[in-house]
MIVEX-612682 format. One record per residue (C-alpha): residue number from 1; residue in one letter; x, y, z. Coordinates in Angstrom, 1 decimal. Layout:
N
    k  r      px      py      pz
  NUM  A       X       Y       Z
...
// end
This chain:
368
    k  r      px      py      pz
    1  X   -26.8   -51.1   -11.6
    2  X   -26.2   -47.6   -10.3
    3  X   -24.0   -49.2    -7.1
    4  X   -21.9   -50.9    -9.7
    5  X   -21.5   -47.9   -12.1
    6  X   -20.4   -45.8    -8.7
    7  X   -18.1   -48.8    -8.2
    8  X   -16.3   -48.8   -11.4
    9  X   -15.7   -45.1   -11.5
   10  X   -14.4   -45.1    -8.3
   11  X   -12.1   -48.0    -9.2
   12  X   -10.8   -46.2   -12.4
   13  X    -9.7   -43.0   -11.2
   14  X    -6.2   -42.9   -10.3
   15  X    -4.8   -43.5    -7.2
   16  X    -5.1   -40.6    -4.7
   17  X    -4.1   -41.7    -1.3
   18  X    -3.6   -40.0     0.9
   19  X    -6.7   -37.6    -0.7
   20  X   -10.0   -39.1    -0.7
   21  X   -12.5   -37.8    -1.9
   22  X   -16.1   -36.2     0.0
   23  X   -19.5   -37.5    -0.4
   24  X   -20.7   -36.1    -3.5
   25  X   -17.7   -37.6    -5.4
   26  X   -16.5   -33.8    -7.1
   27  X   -13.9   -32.5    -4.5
   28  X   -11.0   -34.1    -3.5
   29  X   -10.1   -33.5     0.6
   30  X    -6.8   -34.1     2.1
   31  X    -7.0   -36.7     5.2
   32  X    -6.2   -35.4     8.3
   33  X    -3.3   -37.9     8.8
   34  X    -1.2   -36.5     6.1
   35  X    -2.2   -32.5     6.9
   36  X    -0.3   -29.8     8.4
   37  X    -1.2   -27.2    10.8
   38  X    -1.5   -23.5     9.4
   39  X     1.5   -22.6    12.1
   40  X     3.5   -25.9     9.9
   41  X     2.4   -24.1     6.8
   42  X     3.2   -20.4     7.9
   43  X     6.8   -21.6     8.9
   44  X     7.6   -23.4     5.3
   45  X     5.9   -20.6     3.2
   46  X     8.2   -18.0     5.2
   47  X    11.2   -19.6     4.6
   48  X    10.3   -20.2     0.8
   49  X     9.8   -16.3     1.0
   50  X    13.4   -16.0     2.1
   51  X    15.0   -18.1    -0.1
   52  X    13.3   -17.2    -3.4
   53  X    15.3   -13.6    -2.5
   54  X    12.4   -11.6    -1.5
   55  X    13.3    -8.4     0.4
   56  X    14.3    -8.4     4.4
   57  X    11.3    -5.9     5.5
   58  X     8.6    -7.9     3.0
   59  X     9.8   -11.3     4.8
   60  X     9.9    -9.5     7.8
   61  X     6.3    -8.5     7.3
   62  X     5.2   -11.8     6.5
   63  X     6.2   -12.8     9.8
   64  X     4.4   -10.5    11.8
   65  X     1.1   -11.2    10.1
   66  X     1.7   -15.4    10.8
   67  X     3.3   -14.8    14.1
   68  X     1.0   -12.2    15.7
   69  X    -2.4   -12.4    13.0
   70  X    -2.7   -16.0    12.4
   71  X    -1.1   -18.5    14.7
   72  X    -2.4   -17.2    17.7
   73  X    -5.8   -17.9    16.2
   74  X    -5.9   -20.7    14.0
   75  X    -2.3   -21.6    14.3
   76  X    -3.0   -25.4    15.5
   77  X    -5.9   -25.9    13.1
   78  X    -4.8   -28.2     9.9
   79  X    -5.3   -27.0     6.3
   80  X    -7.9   -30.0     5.7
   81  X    -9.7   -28.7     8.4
   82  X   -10.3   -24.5     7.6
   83  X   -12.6   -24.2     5.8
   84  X   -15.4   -21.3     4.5
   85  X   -17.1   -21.0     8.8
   86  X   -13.8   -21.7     9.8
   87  X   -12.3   -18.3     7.9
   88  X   -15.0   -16.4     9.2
   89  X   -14.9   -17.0    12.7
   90  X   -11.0   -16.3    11.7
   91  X   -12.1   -13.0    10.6
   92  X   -14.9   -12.2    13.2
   93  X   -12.2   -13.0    15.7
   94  X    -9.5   -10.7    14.4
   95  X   -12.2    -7.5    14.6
   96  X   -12.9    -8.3    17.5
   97  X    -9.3    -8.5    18.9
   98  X    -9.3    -5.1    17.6
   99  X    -7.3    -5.6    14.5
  100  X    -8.5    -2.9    11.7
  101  X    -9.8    -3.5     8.6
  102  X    -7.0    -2.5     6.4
  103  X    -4.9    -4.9     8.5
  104  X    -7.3    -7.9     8.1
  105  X    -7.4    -7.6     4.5
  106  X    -3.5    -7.6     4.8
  107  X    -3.4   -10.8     6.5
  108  X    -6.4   -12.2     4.5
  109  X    -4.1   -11.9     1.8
  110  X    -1.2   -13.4     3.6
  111  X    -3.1   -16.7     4.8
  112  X    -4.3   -16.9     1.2
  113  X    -0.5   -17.4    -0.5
  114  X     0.4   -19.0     2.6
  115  X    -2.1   -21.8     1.8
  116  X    -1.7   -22.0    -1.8
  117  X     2.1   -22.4    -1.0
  118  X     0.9   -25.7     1.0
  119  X    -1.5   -26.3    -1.7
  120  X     1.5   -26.7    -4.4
  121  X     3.1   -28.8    -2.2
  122  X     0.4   -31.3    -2.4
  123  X    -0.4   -30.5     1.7
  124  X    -3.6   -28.3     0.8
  125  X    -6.1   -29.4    -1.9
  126  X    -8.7   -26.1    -1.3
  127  X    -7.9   -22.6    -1.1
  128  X   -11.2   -21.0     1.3
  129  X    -9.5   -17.8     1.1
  130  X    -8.8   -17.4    -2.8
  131  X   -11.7   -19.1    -3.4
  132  X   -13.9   -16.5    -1.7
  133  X   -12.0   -13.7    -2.6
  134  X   -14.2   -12.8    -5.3
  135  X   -17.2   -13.0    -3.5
  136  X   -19.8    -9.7    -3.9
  137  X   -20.0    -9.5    -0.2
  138  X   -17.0    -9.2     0.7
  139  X   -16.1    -6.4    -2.1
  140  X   -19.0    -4.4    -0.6
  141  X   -17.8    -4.8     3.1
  142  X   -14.1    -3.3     2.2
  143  X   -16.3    -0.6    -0.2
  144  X   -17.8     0.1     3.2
  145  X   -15.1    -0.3     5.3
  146  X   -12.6     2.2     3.2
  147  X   -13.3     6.1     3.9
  148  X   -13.1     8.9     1.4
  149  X    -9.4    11.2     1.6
  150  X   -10.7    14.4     2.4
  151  X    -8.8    17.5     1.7
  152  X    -8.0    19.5     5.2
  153  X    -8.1    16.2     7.1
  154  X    -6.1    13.4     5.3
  155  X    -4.7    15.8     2.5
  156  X    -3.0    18.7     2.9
  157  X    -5.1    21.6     1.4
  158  X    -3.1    23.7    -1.2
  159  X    -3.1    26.6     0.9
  160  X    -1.6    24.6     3.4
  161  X     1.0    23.4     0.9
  162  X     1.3    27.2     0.2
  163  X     2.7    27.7     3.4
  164  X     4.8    24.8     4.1
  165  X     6.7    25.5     1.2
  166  X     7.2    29.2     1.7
  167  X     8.4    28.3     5.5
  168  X    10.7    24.7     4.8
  169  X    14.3    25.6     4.8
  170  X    17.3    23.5     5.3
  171  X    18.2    20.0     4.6
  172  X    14.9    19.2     4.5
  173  X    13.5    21.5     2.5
  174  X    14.5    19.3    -0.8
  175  X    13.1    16.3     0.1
  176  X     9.6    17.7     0.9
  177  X     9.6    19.4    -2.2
  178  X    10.4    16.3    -3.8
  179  X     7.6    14.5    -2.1
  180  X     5.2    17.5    -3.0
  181  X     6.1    17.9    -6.5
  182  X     6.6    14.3    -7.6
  183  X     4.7    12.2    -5.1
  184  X     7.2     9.5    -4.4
  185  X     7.1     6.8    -1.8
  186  X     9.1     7.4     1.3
  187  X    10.7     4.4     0.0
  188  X    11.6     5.9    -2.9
  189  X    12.7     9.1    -1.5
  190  X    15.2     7.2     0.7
  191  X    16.2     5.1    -2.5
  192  X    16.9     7.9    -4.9
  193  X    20.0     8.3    -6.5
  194  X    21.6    11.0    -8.1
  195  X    22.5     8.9   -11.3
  196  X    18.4     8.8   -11.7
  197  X    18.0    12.8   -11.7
  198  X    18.5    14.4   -14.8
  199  X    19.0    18.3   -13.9
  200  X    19.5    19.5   -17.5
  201  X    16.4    17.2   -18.6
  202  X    14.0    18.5   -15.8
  203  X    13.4    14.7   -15.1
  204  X    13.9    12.0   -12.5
  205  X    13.6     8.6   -12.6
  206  X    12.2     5.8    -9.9
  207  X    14.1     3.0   -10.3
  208  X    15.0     2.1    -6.7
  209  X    13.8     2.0    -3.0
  210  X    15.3     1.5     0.0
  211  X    13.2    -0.9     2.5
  212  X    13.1    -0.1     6.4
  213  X    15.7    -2.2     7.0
  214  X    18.0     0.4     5.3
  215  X    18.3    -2.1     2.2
  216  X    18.4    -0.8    -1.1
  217  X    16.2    -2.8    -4.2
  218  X    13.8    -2.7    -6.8
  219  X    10.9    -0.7    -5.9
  220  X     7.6    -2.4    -5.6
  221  X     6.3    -3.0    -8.4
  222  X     7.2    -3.0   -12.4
  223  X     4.8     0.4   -12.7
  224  X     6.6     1.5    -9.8
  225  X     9.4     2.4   -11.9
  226  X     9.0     5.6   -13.9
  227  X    10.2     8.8   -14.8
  228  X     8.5    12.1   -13.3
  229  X     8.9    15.3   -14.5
  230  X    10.4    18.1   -12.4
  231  X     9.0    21.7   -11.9
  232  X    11.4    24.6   -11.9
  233  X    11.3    25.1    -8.3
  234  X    12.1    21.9    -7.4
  235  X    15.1    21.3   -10.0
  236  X    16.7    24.6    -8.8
  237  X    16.5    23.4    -5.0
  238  X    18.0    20.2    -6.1
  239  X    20.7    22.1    -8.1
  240  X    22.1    23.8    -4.4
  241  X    21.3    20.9    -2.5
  242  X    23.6    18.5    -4.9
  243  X    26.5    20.7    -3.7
  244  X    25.8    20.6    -0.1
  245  X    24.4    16.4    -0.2
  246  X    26.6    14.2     1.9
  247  X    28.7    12.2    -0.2
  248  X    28.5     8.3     0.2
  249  X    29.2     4.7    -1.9
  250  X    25.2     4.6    -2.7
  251  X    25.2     8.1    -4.4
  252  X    21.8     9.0    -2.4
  253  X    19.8    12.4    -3.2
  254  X    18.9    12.5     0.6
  255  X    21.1    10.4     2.8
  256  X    22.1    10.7     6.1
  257  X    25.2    12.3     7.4
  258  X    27.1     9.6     6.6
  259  X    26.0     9.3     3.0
  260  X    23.8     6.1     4.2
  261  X    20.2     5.9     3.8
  262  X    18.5     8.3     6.4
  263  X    16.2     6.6     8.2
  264  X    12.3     7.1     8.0
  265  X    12.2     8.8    11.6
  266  X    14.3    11.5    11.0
  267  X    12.9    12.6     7.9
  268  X     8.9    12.5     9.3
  269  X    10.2    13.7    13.2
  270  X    13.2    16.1    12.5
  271  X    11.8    17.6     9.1
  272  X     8.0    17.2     8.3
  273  X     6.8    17.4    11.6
  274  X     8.8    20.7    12.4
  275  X     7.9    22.1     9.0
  276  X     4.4    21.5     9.2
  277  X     4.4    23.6    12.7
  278  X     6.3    26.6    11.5
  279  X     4.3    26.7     8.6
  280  X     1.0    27.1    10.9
  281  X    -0.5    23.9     9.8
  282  X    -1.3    22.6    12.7
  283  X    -4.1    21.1    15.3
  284  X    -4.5    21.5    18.9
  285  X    -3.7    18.7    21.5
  286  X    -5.8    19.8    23.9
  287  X    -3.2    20.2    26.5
  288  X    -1.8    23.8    27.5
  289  X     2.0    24.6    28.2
  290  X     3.0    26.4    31.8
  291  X     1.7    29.6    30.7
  292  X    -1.3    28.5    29.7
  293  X    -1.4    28.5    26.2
  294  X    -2.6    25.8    24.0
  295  X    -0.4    23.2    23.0
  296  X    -0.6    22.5    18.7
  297  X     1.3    19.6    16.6
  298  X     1.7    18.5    13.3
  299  X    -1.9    18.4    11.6
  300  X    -0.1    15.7     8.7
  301  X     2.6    13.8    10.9
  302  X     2.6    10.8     7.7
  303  X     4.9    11.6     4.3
  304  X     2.5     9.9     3.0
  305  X     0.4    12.9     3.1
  306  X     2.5    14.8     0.8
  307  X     1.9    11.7    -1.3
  308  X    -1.9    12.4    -1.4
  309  X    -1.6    16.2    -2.0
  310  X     0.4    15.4    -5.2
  311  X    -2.2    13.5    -6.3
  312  X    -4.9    16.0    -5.9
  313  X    -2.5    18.5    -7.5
  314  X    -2.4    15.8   -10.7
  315  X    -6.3    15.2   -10.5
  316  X    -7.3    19.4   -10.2
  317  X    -8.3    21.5   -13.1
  318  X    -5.6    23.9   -14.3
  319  X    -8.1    26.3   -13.4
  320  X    -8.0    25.4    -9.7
  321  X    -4.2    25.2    -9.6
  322  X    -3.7    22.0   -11.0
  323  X    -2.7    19.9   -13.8
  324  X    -6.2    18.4   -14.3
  325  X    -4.6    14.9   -16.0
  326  X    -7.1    11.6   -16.7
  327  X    -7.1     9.1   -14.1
  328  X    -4.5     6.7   -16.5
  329  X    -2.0     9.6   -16.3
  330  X    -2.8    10.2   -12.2
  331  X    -2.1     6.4   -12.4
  332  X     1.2     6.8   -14.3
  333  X     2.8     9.0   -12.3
  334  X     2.1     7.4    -8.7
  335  X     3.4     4.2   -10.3
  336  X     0.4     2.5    -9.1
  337  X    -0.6    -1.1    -9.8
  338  X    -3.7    -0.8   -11.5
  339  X    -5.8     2.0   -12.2
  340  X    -8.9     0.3   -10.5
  341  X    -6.1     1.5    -7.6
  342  X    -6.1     5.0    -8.0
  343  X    -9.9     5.3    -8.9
  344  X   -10.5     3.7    -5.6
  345  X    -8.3     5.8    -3.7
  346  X    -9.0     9.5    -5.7
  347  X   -12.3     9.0    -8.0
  348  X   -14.3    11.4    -5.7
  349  X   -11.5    14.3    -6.6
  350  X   -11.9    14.3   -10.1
  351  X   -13.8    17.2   -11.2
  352  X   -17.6    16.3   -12.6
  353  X   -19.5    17.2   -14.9
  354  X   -23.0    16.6   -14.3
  355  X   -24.0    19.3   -12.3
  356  X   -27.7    21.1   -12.5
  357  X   -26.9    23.7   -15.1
  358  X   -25.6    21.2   -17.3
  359  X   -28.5    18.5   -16.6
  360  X   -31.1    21.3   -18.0
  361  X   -28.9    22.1   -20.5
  362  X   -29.0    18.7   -21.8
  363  X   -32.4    18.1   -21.0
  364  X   -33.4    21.0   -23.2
  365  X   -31.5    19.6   -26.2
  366  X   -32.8    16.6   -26.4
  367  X   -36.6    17.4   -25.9
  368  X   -36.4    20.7   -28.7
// end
């Protein structure tokens, strides 16, 4: 009787070929026949990319994590084949081949659409990577895995700030003020506009990027784009620098000679980097010049950087120099995603409140 009742309700469910389905009857798998390799996949999700319009450096980024991440590893495996061992010898191998943990949680990422892609397409029927995405272990291994910003090593310190601001002259001097005061992208410093700065308002407005490719668009996200409030310093440099910008078609707040978009180079090894070393802020190489003396660099040689000191800036007490804002307002201004985002990132910077005085403080008014 229970042969026969298997019978019939395999006969009444519909037609699946080529999917059939695994021993225990609940989850369809795909038959190797009518599978594609991950490299097959990889190729057809790239070129979806492309057409759906998606910007040249995002595409282009896609391709480096397929064509130097994933097909060299599992690029001949086929989708009904990878499976939950099969990811994590994926993984395994990619830390071993010295690949960082920032990047293999990029290219996690990047297997995971490419295989729902396939999936939609009716070449995939599981998604290992989405499906385990959630999983508790993993979340505590990228907990592990990302270090706290400190202040004097991955931010600049505000003395140091101090410095570089009373030092930067030049062309360069706007943009790092912009990047100190408001916190924008690169990106979006390359992509601003001067029909999105409002001198008389004290404002400016993110509404564009330009991409390493030189390519202007949208910027990255929807909460990417919003308006940031200018200090006085920083609207009265932008005042003389609007009669000495380079004029161009794109009507850029920083471009290049030519009015084009200046390229990420110049700005990090012709302006930061030589501001950050007449400002003093700088480390030793360990290497001495022909007299002798040591040789120092840049201690910050990333804009990025200036990104994280901006954020500290929002995060500290007025007291301390700051503007003390919550963590939705920190959130607000960077433009970031989520604010599970810029907890992550910042939460240790936030000022607290539960220090010893206070504990016995409390402790004696709930026991009186």
């Amino acid at each position: 009787m229970r042969r026969g009742c298997c019978a019939w309700l395999e006969a009444s469910r519909p037609n699946r070929t080529p999917e059939v389905f695994d021993r225990f009857g609940d989850a369809p798998t795909l038959a190797d026949s009518a599978s594609i390799t991950i490299a097959e996949a990889g190729k057809q999700w790239i070129a979806a990319k492309a057409r759906a319009g998606r910007e040249q450096a995002t595409v282009a980024q896609y391709r480096q994590h397929v064509d130097l991440h994933i097909v060299p590893f599992i690029g001949t495996t086929k989708l009904s084949a990878f499976n939950a061992p099969a990811l994590a010898a994926f993984e395994d191998r990619l830390h071993e081949e010295g690949r960082s943990p920032a990047m293999i949680r990029k290219v996690r990422v990047s297997l995971g659409s490419l295989i729902a892609h396939a999936q939609r397409r009716g070449l995939s029927v599981r998604n290992i990577v989405r499906e385990l995405r959630g999983a508790a272990s993993d979340a505590r291994a990228e907990k592990r895995a990302r270090r706290r910003l400190r202040v004097g090593v991955d931010i600049p310190s505000p003395a140091e700030v101090k410095a570089l601001v009373a030092t930067t002259g030049g062309k360069w001097r706007p943009i790092l003020l912009t990047a100190i005061f408001c916190g924008l992208r690169a990106s979006e410093l390359r992509g601003l506009a001067w029909v999105d700065v409002d001198l008389e308002g004290k404002t400016l407005q993110v509404r564009q990027r330009a991409d390493r490719f030189n390519a202007i668009g949208r910027p990255k996200s929807e909460t990417s784009e919003r308006d940031m409030p200018m200090p006085p310093i920083l609207v009265n440099e932008l005042r003389r620098w609007k009669l000495a910008c380079p004029k161009g078609k794109l009507g850029l707040v920083f471009p290049n000679g030519e009015g084009n978009v200046e390229s990420l180079g110049n700005i990090i090894n012709r302006g930061l980097v030589p501001a950050m070393i007449r400002a003093g802020v700088t480390v030793a190489t360990g290497e001495v010049d022909k007299d002798g003396k040591p040789i120092r660099t840049a201690k910050y040689t990333g804009m990025h950087s200036l990104r994280h000191f901006h954020a500290s800036w929002l995060i500290n007490s007025r007291a301390a120099g700051g503007l003390g804002l919550t963590p939705k307002e920190v959130q607000e201004r960077l433009g970031h995603a989520t604010l599970a985002m810029t907890v992550d990132t910042y939460s240790h910077l936030f000022p607290r409140s539960d220090n010893a005085e206070q504990m016995a403080e409390a402790e004696r008014a709930l026991l009186a």
